[in-house]
N, C-alpha and C positions, 0 to 999 in steps of 0.2 A: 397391807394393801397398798396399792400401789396408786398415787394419785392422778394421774392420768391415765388414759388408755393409750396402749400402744395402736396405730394405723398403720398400715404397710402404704409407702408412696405411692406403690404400683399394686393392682391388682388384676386380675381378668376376670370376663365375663363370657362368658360361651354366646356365641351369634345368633343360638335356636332362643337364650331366654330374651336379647332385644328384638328378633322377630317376635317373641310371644307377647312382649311389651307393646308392642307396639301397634298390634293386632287389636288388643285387648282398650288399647286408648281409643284408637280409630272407631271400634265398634259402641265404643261408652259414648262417643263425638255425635256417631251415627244415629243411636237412641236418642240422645237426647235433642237432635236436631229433630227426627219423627215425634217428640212429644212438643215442641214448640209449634211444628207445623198441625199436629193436631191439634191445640190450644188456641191457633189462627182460626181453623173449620171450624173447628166445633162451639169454641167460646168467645170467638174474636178478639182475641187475646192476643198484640204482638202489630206489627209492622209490616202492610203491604210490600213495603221492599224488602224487610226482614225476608215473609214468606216464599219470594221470589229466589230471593239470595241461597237459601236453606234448599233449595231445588235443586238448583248446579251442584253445591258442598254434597248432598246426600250422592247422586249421582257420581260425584270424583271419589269420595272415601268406597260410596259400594266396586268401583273399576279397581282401587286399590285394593281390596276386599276378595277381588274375583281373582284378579292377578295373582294372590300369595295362595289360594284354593281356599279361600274361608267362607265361600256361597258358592 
């Protein structure tokens, strides 16, 4: 057995699985900015500028969102 693994220096990646990557982070960003903003309403939980902030971010990631067809 061999005691390292071999790495290839170079390898590729297809550009449909860093669009799906990427889609997929935006969208985990986008929840969990909706459960903070609900944590603000609902238990007052978080930072008036926090919730303010989390308004524009939810809005720019949903345009990124819209733009690739994923709403």
């Amino acid at each position: 057995m061999k005691r390292k693994f071999d790495i290839p220096a170079n390898f590729l990646v297809d550009s449909e699985l860093i669009d799906r990557m990427a889609v997929y982070a935006i969208k985990w960003h986008y929840n969990t900015i909706l459960e903070d903003m609900d944590d603000f309403v609902l238990h007052q939980k978080g930072h008036p500028d926090d919730y303010e902030r989390n308004i524009k971010i939810k809005e720019h990631f949903r345009a990124v969102l819209e733009y690739w067809g994923e709403i």
